[in-house]
C-alpha positions in Angstrom: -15.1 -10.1 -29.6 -13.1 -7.7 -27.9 -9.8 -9.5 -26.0 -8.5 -7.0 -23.2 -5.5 -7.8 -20.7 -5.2 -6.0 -17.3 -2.2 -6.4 -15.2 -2.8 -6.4 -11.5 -5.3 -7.6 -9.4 -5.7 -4.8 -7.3 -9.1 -2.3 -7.0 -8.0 -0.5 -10.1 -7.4 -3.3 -12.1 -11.0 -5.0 -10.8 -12.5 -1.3 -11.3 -11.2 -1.6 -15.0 -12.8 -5.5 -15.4 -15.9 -3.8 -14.4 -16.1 -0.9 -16.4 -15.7 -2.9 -19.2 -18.2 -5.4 -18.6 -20.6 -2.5 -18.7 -19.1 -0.7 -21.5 -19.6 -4.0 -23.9 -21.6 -6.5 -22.1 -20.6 -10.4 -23.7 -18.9 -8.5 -26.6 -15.4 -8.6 -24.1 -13.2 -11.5 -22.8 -11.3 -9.9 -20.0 -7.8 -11.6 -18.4 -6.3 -10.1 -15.0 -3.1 -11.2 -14.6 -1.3 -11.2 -10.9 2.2 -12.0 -10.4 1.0 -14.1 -7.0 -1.4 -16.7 -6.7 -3.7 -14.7 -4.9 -5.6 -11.2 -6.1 -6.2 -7.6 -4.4 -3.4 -6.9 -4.6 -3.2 -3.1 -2.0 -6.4 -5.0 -0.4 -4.8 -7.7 0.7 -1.5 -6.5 1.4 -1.4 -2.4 1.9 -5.0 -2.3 4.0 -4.3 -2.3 7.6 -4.9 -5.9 9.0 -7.4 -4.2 11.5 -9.1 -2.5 9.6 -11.6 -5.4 8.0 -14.0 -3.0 6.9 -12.0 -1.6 4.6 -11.5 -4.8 3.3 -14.6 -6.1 2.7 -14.2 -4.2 -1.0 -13.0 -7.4 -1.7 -16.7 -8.7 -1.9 -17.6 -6.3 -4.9 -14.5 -7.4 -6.7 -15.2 -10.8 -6.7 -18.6 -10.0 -7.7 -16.6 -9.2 -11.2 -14.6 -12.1 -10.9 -17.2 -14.9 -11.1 -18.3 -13.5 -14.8 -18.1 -15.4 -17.2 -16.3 -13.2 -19.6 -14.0 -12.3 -16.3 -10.6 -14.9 -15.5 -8.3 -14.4 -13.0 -4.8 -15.2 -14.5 -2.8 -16.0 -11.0 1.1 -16.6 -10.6 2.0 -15.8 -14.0 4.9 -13.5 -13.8 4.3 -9.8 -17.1 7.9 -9.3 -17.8 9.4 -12.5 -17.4 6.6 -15.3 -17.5 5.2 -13.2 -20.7 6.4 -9.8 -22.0 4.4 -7.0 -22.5 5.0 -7.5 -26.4 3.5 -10.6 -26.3 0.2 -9.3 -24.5 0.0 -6.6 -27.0 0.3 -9.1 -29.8 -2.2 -11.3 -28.3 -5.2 -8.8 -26.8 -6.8 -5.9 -28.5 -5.9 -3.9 -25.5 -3.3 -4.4 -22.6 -3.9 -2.1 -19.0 -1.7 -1.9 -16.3 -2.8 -1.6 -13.1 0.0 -2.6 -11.3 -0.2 -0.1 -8.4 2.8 1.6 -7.1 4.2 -1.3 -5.0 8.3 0.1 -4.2 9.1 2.3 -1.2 10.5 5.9 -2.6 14.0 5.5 -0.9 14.6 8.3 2.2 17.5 9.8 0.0 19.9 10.6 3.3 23.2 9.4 4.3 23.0 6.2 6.2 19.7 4.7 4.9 21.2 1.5 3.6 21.3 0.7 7.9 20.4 -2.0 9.2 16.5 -1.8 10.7 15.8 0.8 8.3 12.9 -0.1 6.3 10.3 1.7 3.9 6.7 1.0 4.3 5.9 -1.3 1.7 8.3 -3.7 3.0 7.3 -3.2 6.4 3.8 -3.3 6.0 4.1 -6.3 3.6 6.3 -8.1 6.3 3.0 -7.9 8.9 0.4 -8.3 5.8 2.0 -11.8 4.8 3.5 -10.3 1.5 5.5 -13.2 0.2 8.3 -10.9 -0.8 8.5 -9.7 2.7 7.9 -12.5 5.3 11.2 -13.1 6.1 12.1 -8.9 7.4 12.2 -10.0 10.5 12.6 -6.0 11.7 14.2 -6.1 15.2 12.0 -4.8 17.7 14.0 -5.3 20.4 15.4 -1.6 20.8 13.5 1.7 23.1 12.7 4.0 20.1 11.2 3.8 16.8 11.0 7.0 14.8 7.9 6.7 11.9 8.6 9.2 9.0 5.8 10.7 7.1 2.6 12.6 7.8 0.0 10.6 6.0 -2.0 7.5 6.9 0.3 4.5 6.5 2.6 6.8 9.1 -0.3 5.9 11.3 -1.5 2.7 10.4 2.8 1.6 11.6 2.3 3.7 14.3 -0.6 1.8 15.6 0.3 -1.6 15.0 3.5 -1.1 16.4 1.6 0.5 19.7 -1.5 -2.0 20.0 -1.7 -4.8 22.5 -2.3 -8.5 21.7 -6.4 -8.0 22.7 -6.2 -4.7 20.4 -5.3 -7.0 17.6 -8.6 -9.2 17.8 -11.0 -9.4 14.8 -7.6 -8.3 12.4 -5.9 -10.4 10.3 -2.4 -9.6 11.2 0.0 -12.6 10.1 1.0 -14.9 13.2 5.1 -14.4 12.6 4.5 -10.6 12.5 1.9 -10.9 16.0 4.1 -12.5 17.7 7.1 -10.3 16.9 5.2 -7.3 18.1 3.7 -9.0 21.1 8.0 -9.5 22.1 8.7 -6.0 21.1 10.5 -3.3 23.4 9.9 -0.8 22.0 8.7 2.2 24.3 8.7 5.5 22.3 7.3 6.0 18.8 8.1 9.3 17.4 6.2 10.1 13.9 8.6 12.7 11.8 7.2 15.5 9.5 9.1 18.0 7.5 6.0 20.6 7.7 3.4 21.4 10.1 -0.2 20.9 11.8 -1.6 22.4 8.5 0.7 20.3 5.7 -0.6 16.7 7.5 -2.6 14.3 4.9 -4.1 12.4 8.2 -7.5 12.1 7.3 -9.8 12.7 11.1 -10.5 8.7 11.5 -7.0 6.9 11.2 -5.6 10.1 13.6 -8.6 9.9 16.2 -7.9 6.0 16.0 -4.9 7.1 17.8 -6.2 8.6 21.1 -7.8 5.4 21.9 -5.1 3.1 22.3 -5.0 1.3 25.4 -1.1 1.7 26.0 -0.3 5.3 24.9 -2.0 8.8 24.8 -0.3 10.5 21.9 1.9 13.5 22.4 1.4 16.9 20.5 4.1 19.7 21.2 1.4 23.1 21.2 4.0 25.2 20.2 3.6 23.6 17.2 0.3 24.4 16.3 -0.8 27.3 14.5 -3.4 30.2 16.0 -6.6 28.1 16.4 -8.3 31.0 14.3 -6.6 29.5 11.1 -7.8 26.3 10.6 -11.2 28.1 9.3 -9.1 27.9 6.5 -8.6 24.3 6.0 -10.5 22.1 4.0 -12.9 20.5 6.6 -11.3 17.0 6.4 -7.7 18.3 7.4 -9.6 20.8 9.7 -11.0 17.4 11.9 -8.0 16.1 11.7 -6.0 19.6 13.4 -8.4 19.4 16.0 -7.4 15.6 17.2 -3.9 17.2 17.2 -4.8 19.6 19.5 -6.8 17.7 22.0 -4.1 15.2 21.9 -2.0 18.5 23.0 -4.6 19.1 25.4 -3.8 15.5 27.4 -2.5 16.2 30.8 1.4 14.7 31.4 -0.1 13.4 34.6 -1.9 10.8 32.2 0.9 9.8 30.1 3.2 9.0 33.3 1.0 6.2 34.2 1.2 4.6 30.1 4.0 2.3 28.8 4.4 3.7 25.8 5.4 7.3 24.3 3.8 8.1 21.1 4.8 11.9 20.1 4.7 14.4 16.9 7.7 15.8 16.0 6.7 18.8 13.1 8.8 20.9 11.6 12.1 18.3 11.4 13.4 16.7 8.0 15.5 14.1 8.4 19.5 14.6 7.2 20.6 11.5 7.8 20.9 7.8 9.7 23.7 7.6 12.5 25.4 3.9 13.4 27.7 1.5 12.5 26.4 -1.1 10.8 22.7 -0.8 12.4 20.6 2.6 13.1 21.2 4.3 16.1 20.0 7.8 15.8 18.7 10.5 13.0 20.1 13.7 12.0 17.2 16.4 11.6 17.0 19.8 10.6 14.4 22.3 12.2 12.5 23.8 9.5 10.0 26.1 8.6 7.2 26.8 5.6 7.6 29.4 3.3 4.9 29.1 0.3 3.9 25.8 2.0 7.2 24.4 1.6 9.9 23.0 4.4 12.4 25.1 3.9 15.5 24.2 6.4 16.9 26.5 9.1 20.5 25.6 10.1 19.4 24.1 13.3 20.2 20.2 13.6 19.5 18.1 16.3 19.1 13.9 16.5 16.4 11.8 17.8 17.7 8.2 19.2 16.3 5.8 16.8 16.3 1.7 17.4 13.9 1.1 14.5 12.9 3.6 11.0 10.3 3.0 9.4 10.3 5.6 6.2 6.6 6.0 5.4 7.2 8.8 2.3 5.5 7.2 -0.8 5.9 4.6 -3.0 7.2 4.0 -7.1 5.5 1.9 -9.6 7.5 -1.1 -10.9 9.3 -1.0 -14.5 8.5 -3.3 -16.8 10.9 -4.2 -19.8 9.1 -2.9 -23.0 7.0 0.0 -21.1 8.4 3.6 -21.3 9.1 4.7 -17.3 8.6 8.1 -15.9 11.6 8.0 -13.5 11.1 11.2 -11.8 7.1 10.7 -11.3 8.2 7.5 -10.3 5.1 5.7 -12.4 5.1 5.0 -16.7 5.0 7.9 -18.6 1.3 7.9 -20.1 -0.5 10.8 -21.5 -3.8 10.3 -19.4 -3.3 6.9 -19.4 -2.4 6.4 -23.0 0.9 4.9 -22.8 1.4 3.4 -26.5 -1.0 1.9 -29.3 -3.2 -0.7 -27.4 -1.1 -0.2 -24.0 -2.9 1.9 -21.1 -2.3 2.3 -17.6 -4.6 2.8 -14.6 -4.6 3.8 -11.1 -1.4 4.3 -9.0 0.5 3.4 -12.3 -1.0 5.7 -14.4 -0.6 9.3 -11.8 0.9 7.7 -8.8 0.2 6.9 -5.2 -2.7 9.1 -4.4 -6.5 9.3 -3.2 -8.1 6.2 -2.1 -9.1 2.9 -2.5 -12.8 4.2 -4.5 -10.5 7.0 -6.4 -9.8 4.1 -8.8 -13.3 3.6 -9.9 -13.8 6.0 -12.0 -9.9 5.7 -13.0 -11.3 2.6 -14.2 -14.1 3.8 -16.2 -12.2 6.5 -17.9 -9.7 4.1 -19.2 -12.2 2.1 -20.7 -13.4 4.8 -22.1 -10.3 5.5 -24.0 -10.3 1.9 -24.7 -13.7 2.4 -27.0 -12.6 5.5 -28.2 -9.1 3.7 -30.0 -10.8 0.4 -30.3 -14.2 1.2 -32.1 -15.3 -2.5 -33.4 -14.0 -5.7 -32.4 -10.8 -6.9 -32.9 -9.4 -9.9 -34.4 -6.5 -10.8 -32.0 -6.1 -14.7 -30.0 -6.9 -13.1 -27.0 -6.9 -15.7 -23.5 -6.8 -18.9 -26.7 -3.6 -17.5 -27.9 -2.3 -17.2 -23.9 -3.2 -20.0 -23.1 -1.1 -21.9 -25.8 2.0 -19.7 -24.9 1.2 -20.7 -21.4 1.1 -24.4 -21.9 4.2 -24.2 -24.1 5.8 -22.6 -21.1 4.7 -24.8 -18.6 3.5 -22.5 -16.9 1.7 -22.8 -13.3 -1.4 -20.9 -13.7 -3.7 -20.3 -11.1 -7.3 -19.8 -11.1 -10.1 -17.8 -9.3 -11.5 -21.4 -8.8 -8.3 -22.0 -7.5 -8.0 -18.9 -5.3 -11.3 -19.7 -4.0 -10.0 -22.9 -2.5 -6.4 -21.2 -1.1 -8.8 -18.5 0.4 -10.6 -21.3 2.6 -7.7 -22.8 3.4 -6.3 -19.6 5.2 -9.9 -19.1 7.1 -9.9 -23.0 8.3 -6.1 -22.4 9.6 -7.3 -18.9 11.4 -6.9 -18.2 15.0 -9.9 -17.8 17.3 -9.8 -14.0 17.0 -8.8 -13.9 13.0 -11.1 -14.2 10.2 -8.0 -15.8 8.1 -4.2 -17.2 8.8 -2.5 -15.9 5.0 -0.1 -18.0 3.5 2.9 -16.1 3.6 5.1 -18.6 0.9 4.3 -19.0 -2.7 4.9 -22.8 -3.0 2.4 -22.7 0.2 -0.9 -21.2 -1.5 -0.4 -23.5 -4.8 -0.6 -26.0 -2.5 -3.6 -25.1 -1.1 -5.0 -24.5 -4.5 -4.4 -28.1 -5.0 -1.8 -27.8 -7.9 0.4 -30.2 -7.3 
């Protein structure tokens, strides 16, 4: 019997349980070990809460999580609970698919401000991320300025913009809805270093923008290249141009009669965060792309900010006993190999890139690997020898079975329009899994 360990709940690390189900049948016990108490980790707390589609992922995952060979190791903390020495004693193989969950820090003067905040904290404060539920951004100000040209840029942008009927069918948390519903905030401006061309918008979050009800979205055209050019692009970025340019197309004489300001500011890197003691304003640079890179050009200028939300990329976590890439901001793995018996997968093998299904056949390649170094069987405890260190350590383990019974929970406490209310506290879904 093969033992394997993955950390992280999340689709690569459900991606991985799967591919080795297939690989070797009964022959594999599988653990998936989660710091919280609930899995899916970028499903449940990364996905926009209106986008439910999207979500619904979550089905196939389970579909791996009711195998028998298949347990869901919840609220057991790899690092501090258990070391990763311990795991590598105890499984044949140990895979970390802990995702990439810290914001890359903005790197300008000023960012330590108060209401600045990266997009893994801010999205996690209005997905019910534990570690985030008490942000409490203040939304009371006129501008918010959204930096980053990719999707979670958008997905902020929007649910900062929506109205309460917008928000019907998602499964935004109720402290975040009603901060939003107070909110005074009247201009979003999203912030790019590069231009039109350099965007990673892919054409269905950007045209989910032009149909808000309370803003039509604001494209300067003197920043958009000769329409000739986008033959060029690849055809997803070329979709997503051509939004850009109808939104430059929108008559003024239709944005005077909306409450909100939503506008694209190209060709400006940010140089700093103005205020004492809270944000007030950014520093930018003008810039321009030579070899496709922003290249500044001596001209500053500020934009008024109330609110920052930095949407640039995120880091993997360290763990103690796992050599770190610091630079790459992910472990140091040669194709996933990290040491003997240790792999990573996913975001924490190359970084925050591609999508949810580009960690399927991350997945299967690192099980792959798996066979390759692990030929026959092994001989280790496996989940026998966890589960003694875990009842030695007293500690609180939760289930599938368990989850199971904290996921009803949140749909019975849902609004009228939600499918689920999340339990945004720890101590709150142990409860509800009826641990005592």
């Amino acid at each position: 019997m093969r033992h394997i360990a993955i950390v992280g709940s999340g689709p690569a690390g459900y991606y991985t349980a799967e591919a080795a189900q297939k690989q070797w049948g009964d022959d594999v016990l599988i653990d998936i070990f989660d710091m919280l108490p609930v899995p899916y980790g970028l499903i449940r707390f990364g996905v926009a809460p209106d986008h439910q589609s999207i979500k619904g992922v979550t089905r196939r995952y389970e579909q791996t999580a009711l195998a028998d060979n298949v347990r869901f190791v919840g609220n057991v903390k790899v690092g501090s609970d258990v070391s990763i020495a311990e795991l590598r004693e105890l499984y044949d193989a140990v895979v970390l698919a802990t995702g990439a969950p810290r914001d890359r820090d903005i790197g300008v003067p000023g960012d330590h401000l108060k209401n600045v905040f990266g997009s893994a904290a801010f999205v996690g404060w209005y997905n019910g991320h534990p570690e985030f539920a008490a942000l409490d951004p203040d939304l009371s100000g006129h501008t918010a300025v959204v930096i980053g040209m990719g999707n979670v840029a958008l997905d902020v942008t929007r649910i900062l913009a929506k109205t309460r009927d917008e928000f019907a069918g998602s499964d935004i948390v109720a402290h975040a809805l009603e901060g939003l519903m107070a909110s005074k905030i009247r201009r979003i401006v999203i912030l790019g270093r590069r231009g039109p061309h350099q965007i990673m918008m892919t054409p269905k979050e950007l045209g989910e923008l032009g149909h808000l009800s309370r803003t039509a979205p604001s494209v300067d055209p003197r920043d958009l290249p000769e329409e000739a050019e986008d033959a060029l692009l690849e055809p997803g970025i070329r979709k997503s141009v051509t939004h850009l340019r109808s939104f430059a197309a929108i008559p003024e004489s239709h944005r005077a009669d909306l409450p909100l300001e939503v506008e694209f500011d190209f060709f400006g890197a940010p140089r700093g965060l103005l205020g004492e003691g809270k944000v007030r304003a950014i520093a930018v640079e003008r810039t321009r792309i030579e070899a496709g890179r922003a290249v500044g050009t001596g001209e500053f200028y500020e934009i008024p900010a109330d609110l920052v939300v930095s949407c640039i990329g995120y880091q993997t976590s360290p763990i103690e006993g796992v050599p770190f890439d610091d630079r790459a901001g992910r472990f140091a793995n040669d194709a996933g190999r990290i040491l003997p018996g240790l792999y990573c997968v996913g975001w924490a093998r190359r970084g925050p890139s591609g999508t949810i299904g580009t960690n399927r056949p991350d997945g299967f390649g690192v099980v792959e690997m798996i066979a390759e170094d692990l030929p026959h069987a092994g001989r280790k405890a496996g989940r026998a020898g966890f589960d003694e260190l875990a009842a030695a350590r007293k500690l609180d383990v939760v289930s599938f079975d368990d989850w199971k019974k904290i996921e009803q929970a949140e749909e019975q406490r849902a609004r009228d329009d939600s499918p689920r209310e999340k339990f945004v506290d720890v101590e709150e879904m142990i409860r509800a899994s009826g641990h005592d």
